[in-house]
C-alpha positions in Angstrom: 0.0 0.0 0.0 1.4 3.4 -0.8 1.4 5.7 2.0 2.0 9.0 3.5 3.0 9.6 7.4 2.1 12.3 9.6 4.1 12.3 12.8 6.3 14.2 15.4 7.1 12.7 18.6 9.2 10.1 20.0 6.1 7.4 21.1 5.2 7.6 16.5 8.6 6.3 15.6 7.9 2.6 16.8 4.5 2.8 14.6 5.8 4.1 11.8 8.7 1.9 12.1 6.6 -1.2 12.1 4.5 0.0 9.0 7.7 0.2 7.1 9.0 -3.4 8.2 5.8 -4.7 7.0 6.5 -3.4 3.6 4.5 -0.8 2.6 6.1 2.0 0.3 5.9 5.1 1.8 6.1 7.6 -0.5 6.3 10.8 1.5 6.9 11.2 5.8 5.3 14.8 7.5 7.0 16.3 10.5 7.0 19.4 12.1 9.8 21.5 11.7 13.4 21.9 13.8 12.6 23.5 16.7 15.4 25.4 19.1 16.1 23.0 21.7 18.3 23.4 25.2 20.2 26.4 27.1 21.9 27.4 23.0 18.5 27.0 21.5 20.0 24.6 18.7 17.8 23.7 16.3 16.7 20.3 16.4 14.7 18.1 14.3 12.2 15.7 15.5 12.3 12.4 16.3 9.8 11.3 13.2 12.2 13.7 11.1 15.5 11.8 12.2 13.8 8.3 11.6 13.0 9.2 8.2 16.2 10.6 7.5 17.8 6.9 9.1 15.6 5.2 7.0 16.6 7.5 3.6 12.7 8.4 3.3 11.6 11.8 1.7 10.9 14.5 4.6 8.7 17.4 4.5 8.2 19.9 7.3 5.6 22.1 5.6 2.2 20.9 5.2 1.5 23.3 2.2 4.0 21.1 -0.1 1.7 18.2 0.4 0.6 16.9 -3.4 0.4 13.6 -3.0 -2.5 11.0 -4.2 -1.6 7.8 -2.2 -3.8 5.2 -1.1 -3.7 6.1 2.4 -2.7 9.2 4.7 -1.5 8.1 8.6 -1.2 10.1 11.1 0.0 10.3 14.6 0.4 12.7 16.9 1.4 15.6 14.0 0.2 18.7 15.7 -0.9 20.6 12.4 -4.2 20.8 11.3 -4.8 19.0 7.8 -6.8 20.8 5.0 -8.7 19.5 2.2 -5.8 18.9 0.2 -5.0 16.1 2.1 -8.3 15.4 3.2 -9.5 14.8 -0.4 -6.4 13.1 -2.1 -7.2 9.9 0.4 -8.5 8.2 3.4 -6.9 9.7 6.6 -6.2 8.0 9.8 -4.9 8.7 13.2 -4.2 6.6 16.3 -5.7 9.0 18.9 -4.5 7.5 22.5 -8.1 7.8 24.3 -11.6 6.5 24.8 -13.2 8.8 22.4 -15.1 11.0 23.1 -13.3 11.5 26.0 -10.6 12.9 26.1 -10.3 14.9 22.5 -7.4 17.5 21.7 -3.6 17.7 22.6 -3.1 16.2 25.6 -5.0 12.3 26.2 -2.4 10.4 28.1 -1.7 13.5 30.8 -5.2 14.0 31.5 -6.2 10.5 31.7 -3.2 9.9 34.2 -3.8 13.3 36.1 -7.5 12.5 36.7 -6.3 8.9 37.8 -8.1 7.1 35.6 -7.5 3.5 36.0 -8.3 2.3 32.2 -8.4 4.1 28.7 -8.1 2.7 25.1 -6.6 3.6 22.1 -8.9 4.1 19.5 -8.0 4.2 15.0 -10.5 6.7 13.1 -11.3 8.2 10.6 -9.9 12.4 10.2 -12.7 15.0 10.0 -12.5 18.6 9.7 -14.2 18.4 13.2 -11.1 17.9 15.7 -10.9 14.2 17.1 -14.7 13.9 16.3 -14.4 11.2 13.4 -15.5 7.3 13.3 -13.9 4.9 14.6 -12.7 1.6 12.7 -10.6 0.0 15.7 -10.9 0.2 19.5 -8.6 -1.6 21.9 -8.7 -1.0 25.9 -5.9 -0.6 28.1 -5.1 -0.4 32.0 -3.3 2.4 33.8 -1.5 1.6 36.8 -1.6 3.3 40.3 2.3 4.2 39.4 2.0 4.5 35.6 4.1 7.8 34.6 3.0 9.3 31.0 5.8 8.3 29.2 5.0 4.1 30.4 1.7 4.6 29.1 3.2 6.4 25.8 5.3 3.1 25.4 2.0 0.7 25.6 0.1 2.9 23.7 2.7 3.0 20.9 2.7 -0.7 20.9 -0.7 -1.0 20.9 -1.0 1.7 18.0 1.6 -0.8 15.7 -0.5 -3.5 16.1 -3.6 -1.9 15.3 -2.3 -0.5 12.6 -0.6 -3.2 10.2 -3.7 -5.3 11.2 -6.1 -2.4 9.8 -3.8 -1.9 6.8 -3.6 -5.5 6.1 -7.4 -5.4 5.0 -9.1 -2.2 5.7 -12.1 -3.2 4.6 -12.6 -5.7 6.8 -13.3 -3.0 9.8 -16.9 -1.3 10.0 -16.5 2.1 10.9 -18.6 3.5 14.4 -19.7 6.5 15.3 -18.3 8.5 18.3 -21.3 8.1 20.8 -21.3 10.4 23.8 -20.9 13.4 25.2 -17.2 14.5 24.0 -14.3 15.6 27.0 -11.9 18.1 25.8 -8.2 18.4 26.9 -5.8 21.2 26.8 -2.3 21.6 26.8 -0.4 22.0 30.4 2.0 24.8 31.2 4.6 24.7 33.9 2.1 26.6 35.9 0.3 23.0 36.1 3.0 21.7 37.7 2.8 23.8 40.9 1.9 21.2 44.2 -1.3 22.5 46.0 -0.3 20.6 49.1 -3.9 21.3 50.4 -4.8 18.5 47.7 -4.9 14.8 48.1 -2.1 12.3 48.0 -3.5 10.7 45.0 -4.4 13.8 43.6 -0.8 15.3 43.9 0.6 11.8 42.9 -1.3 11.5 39.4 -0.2 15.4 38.7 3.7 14.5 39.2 2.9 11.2 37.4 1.4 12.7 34.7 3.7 16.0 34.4 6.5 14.7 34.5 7.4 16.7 37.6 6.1 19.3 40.9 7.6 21.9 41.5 7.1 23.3 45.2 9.4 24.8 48.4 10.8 22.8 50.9 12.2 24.5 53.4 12.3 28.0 51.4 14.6 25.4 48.8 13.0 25.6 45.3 12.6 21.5 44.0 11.3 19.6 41.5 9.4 16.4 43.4 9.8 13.7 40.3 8.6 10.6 41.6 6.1 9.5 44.6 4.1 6.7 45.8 0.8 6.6 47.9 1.2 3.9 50.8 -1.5 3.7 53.5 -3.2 7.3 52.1 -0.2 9.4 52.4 2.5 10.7 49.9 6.3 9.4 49.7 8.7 11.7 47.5 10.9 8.7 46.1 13.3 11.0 43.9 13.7 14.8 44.0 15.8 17.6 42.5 16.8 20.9 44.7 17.3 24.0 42.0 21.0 23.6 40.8 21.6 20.3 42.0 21.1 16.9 40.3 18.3 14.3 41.6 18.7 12.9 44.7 15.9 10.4 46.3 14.6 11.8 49.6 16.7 10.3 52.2 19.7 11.7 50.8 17.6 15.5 50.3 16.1 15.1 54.4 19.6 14.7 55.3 21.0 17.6 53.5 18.8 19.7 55.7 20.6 18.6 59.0 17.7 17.5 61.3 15.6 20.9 60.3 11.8 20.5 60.4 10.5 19.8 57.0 7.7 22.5 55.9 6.4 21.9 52.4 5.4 24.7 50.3 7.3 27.1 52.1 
């Protein structure tokens, strides 16, 4: 099958990667462009743009040089809205890592994990005009563990994604094509402002933020820190790992002693 791929980040690559080992030609790969990256602000393509360079495929960072006619468009995780030139020149899919409805827009695999949801799915549709709103030809349902961090449940949902898709590509016809029924959730994209530890919050509720942010930032002891890993034993919080401004990541034993027997106020 001759196909064109719409990516960008690092959890499309294994995707992409098994549509190419199962032979399909793909005749074009869409990325977005090198952003500035780090302290020097180096430009820096992405990963879907260094796989298709690895893999000697055409690469296009401009979705206005799209003039293509293949037999299907893929796309995952792009971040650019397509228009009706690609629309029109084929059938467009996406892997979209939720339970749609729920869950539409940029960010599905944060939200699901900062509300604590315990399962989710991944879900293969068809692209509309209509963000995240088209029908769906494949569903498959996943857990999310208590501990699950965003980028574990990027890793299973990429796997999940692959198989999904060189089964639908196999014989696409084969799949009927449902549509979205409910009510649909919409997500947004988190700032570093998200990140910020209410401490008047739960345990859980503090633990799916960091789990799903990547990081909290809070005081401790007037001592700017990023908290970066936590557990919820018996309904309270444990800080496992932590990183004071400046300093590299310690776990918490080692940060408690730095403070030589002080009394530890959070937030502070």
């Amino acid at each position: 099958m001759k196909l064109v791929l719409m990516g960008t980040n690092d959890f499309v690559v294994p995707m992409f990667d098994a549509i190419l080992n199962a032979g399909h030609e793909i005749m074009a790969v869409f990325t977005r462009a090198p952003k500035p990256v780090g302290r020097k602000q180096v430009l820096t393509p992405s990963p879907v743009n260094v796989w298709a360079n690895n893999n000697n495929l055409p690469v296009y960072t401009d979705i206005k040089d799209y003039n293509f006619s293949p037999d299907m468009v893929v796309v995952v995780s792009y971040g650019v809205i397509l228009r009706d030139n690609v629309l029109n020149s084929a059938q467009c899919i996406n892997i979209h890592p939720s339970d749609l409805p729920k869950y539409r827009g940029p960010s599905p695999i944060r939200t699901a994990i900062y509300n604590g949801d315990k399962q989710s799915a991944v879900c293969l549709m068809q692209i509309t005009k209509e963000l995240d709103a088209g029908d769906v030809y494949m569903r498959r349902e996943f857990d999310i563990g208590e501990n699950d961090t965003n980028e574990d449940v990027e890793k299973l949902v990429s796997k999940i994604g692959s198989e999904m898709l060189i089964e639908y590509l196999e014989n696409p016809s084969k799949y009927v094509k449902k549509t979205q029924i409910g009510e649909p959730i919409f997500t947004r994209k988190f700032t570093g402002q998200d990140e910020i530890i209410d401490w008047s919050r739960g345990a859980y509720a503090i633990h799916n933020q960091i789990r799903a942010l990547g990081a909290g930032r809070t005081k401790i002891n007037g001592i700017d820190v990023k908290i970066l890993e936590t557990r919820v034993e018996n309904g309270e919080l444990k800080i496992l790992r932590i990183q004071p401004s400046g300093k590299k990541t310690m776990d918490w034993k080692s940060f408690v002693n730095g403070l030589r027997g002080a009394q530890i106020e959070l937030g502070k």
